[in-house]
N, C-alpha and C positions, 0 to 999 in steps of 0.2 A: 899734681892732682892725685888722689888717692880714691880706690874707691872697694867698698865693703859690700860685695855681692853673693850671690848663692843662698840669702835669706830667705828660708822658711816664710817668715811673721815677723814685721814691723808693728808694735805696740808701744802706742803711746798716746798720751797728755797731747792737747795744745794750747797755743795762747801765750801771754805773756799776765795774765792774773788769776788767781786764785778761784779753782772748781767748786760749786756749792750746790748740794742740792744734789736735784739728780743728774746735773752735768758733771758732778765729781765719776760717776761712771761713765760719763761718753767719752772714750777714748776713740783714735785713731787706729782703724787694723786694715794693714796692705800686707799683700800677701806678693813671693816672687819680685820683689824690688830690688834696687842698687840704688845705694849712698855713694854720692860723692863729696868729698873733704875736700879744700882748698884750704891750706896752711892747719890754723885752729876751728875753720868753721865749716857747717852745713851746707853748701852751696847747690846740692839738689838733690831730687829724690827721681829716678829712673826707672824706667821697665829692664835697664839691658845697659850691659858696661860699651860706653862710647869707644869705636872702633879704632878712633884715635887719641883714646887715653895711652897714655905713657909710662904712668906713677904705678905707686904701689898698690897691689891688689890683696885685698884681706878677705878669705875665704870665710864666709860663716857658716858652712858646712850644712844647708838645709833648717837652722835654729832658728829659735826666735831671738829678736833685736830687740833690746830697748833701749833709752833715754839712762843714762848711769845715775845709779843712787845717790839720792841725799840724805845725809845724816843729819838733820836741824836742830838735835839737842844733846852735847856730850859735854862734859867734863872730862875731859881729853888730857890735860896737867897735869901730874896729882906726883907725888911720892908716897914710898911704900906700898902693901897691899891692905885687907882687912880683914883675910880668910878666915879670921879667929870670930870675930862678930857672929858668923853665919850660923855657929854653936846655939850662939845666944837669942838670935832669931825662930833659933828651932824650937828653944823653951819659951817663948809667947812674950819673949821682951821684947817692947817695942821702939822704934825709931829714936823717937823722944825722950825716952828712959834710956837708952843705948848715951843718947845725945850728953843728958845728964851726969851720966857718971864719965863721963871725959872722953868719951869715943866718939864715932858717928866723926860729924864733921872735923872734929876738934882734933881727932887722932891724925886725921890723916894732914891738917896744920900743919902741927910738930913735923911729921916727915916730910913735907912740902919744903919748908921753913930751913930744915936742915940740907936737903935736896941740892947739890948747884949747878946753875943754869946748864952745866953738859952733861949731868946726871940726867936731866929734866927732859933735855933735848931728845937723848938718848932711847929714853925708855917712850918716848912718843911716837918718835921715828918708828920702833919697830912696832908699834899699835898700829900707826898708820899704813904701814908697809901689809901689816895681816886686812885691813879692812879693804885698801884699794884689790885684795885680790878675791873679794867676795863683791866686787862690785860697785865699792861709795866711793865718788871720784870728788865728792863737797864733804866737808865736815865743818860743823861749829864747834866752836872751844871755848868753853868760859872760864872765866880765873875763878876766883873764891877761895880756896886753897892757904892763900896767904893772909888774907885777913891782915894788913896792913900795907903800906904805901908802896916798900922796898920788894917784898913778896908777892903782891898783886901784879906789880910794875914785872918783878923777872917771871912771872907765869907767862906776862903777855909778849914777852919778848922772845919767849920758844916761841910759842904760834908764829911770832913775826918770822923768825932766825926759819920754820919749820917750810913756811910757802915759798922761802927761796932756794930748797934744798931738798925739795923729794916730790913729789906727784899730785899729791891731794891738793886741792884747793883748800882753803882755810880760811873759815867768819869767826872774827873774834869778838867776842861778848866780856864787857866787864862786869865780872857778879862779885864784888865785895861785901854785898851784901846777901851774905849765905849765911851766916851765924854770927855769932860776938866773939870774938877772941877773948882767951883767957885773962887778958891784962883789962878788957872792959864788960867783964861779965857784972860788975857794979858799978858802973858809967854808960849804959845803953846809949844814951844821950850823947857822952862824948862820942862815942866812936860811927854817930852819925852822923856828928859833925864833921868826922875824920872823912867821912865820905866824902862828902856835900863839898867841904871846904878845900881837901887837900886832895884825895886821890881822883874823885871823878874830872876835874882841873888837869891834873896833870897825866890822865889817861887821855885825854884831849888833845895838849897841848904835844904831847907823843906821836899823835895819832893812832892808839894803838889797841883801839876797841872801835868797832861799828857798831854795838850795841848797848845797852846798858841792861842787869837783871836785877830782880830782886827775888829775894825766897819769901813772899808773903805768908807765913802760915803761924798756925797759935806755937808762942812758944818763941818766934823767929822774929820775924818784923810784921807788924799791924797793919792794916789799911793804909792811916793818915802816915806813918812813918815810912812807909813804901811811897805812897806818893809822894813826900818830900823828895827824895830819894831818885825816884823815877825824873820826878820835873826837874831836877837840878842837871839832871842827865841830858834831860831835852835843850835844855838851856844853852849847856855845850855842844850843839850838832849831833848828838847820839840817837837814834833809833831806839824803842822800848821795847822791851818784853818782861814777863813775869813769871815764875814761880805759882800757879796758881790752886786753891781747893787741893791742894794733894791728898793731905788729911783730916783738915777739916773746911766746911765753905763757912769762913769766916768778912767772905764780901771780896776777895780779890779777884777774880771774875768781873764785879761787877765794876770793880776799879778799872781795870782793864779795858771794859767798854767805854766808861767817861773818858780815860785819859790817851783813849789809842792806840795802845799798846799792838805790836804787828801780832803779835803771837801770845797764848798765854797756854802757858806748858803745865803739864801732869792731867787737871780736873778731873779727878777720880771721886771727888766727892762735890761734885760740884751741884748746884739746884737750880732749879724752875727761872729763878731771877737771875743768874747767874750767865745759864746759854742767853736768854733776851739781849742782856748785855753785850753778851758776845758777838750777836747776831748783829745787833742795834750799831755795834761797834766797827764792823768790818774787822774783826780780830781771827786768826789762824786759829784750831784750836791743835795743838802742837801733843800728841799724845803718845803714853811711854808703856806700851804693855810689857815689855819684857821687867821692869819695874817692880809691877802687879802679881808677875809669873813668881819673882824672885821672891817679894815679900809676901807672899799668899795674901794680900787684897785684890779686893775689889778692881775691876774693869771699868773705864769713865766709858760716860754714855754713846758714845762714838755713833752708831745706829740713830739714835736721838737728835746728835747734833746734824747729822746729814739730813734725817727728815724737818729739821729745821732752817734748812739754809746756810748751815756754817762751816767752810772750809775746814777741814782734817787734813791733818800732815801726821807721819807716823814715823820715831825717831829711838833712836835706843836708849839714849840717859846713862849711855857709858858712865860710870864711876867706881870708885872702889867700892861703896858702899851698899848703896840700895838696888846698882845691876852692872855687875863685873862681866856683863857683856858687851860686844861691839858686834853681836849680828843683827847687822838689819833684815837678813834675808829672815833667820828668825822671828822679828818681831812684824814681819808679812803672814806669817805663818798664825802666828798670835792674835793679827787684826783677821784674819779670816773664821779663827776656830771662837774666839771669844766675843770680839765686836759685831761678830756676824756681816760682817764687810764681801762686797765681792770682790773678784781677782781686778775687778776695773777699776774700782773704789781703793783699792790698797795701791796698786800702783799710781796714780793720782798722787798719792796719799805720799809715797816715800822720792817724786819726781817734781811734777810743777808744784803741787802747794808746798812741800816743803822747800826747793828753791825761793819762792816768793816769802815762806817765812825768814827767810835771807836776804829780802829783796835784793831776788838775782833770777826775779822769773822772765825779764827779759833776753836774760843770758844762756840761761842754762833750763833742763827738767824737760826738756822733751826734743823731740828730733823733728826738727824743721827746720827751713834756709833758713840763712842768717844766726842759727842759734849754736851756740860753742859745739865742736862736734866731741862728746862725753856719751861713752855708749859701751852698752854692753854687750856681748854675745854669751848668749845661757845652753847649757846644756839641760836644753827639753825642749818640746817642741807648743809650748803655747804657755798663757798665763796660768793658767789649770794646774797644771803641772808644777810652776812656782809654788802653789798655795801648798801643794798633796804631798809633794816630799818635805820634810824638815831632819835638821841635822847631817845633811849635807850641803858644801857648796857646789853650787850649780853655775856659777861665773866659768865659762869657759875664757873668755877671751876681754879683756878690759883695754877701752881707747878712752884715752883722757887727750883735751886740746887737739884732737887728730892724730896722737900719736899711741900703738900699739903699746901700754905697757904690760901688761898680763898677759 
């Protein structure tokens, strides 16, 4: 038995589904508590360390406690960087024209592609190694990268190779449908049948995706070819998500609600029919301000979708591309100054509903018996605190499965 006492402030989520509304802000605050660990899990909450505990005692020094971060949307794989793009950004060239002349997703293909799998492994491990010490003890990984069978397949085989070999926990997403590769930029059609027919099959048959994505947006894949795409995915046992409204609301939102989807990530430009959808849907809406920071747009309506009832989860969108960052503490910072979010509503935000956009909120995203014991100790002394400082880390002390790593 283990047990983590001298806490300040216990803050947290609970539950085991997704906060909506204004229960997205009723969190739990105990003040002057002790956690006790039994192996990996939460096995109780205390005034005072039992006289005849035995185990290990973890000092929280008077801080506050929370539920350990979830990261619900990264691109976490990749080869190469893209630090040259950012130039190009700065002169008012956009995603899509970036896309166009062979960059953007496509660049970083090619160095995926060329990448081998202990190149791959490598440069993740120590991404991972930087996040578990700010905090995020979950992370999602989606392929896309490869843009064919052999590429997609070794993207998802770090993630695999990755949860049996370092601290983070890890949800793998198959997103083969992020762009067209250059061999089917005049065969759209083939290469989603290449989906449909060959990879999403045999990401299956692997086992080596719990998710399926698609990047719905103009320019990418349409409505009805997302939901090919999506349903083919369900077909085989996969859980859905999408790519949604990033930059333009061309109806994937509202796909999202018809077909289910747990979660539908970005909506930065999303509309009126759009949240219904989402609401109507029971869908996460899975949102990426650091993104928005990076590319100077727009902020999705985050404030809107809580006055309407729909679950917010708040996640980084690590990639080379559009946010070469992995601070989630950051994009706390980001939901409070931009989304107008309170310190209740963000951690909500980056704990149980992002767990549950993983369905793993039975697991993990807050601190109660029974639930994984993944927890952090902060240096400061409340949520408040979280939101005010930014650009530094504030993780003093990281327990993943009950055990001390940071």
């Amino acid at each position: 038995m283990k047990c983590i006492t001298n806490i300040g402030l216990i803050a947290t989520a609970y539950g085991t589904s997704p906060r909506a509304g204004s229960k997205q802000g009723e969190i739990s605050l105990k003040k002057d508590k002790s956690i006790l660990i039994q192996g990996d899990t939460i096995v109780d909450i205390v005034d005072s360390v039992p006289e005849s505990l035995s185990g290990e005692i973890i000092d929280a020094e008077g801080c506050l406690v929370t539920p350990g971060l979830v990261d619900s949307h990264t691109h976490l794989v990749f080869g190469g960087w893209r630090a040259h793009e950012l130039q190009l950004k700065m002169q008012g060239v956009d995603y899509l024209e970036i896309l166009k002349q062979g960059g953007g997703i496509l660049s970083t293909v090619k160095e995926t592609r060329a990448a081998s799998e202990e190149e791959l492994i490598n440069k993740a491990s120590s991404i991972l190694s930087e996040m578990l010490k700010e905090g995020i003890t979950t992370v999602e990984a989606k392929s896309g990268y490869g843009l064919n069978l052999v590429d997609e397949l070794k993207q998802m085989r770090v993630v695999e190779h990755l949860n049996l070999v370092q601290e983070v926990e890890l949800v793998s997403t198959l997103m083969a449908a992020h762009a067209l590769p250059n061999e089917y930029l005049d065969n759209k059609e083939g290469y989603i049948e290449l989906i449909i027919d060959t990879i999403i099959p045999e990401t299956a048959r692997l086992d080596l995706a719990k998710f399926c994505d698609v990047f719905c947006e103009t320019g990418i894949f349409n409505v009805e070819e997302s939901r090919r795409i999506l349903e083919a995915a369900k077909e085989h046992g996969m859980k859905l998500k999408i790519h949604a409204d990033e930059i333009n609301a061309i109806g994937a939102s509202r796909l999202a609600g018809e077909i289910g989807t747990i979660s539908a990530e970005h909506l930065i430009a999303i509309d009126y029919k759009g949240l219904s959808s989402l609401k109507n849907g029971g869908c996460i809406a899975c949102l990426l301000p650091a993104t928005s920071f990076y590319l100077g747009k727009p902020y999705a309506p985050a404030r809107s979708m809580i006055d309407m009832g729909i679950p917010v989860a708040i996640a980084t969108d690590f990639n080379p591309g559009s946010c070469p960052s992995h601070s989630l503490q950051l994009c706390c910072n980001l939901a409070n100054y931009f989304y107008k979010l309170s310190p209740e509503e963000i951690l909500t935000a980056v704990t149980l509903n992002a767990a549950c956009a993983l369905d793993l909120g039975n697991k993990i995203g807050s601190i109660e018996k029974g639930k994984q014991a993944d927890i952090v100790i902060w240096n400061a002394p409340d949520l408040d605190f979280l939101c005010y400082r930014f650009g530094s880390n504030l993780a003093a002390k990281v327990i993943k499965k009950g055990r001390v790593i940071v």
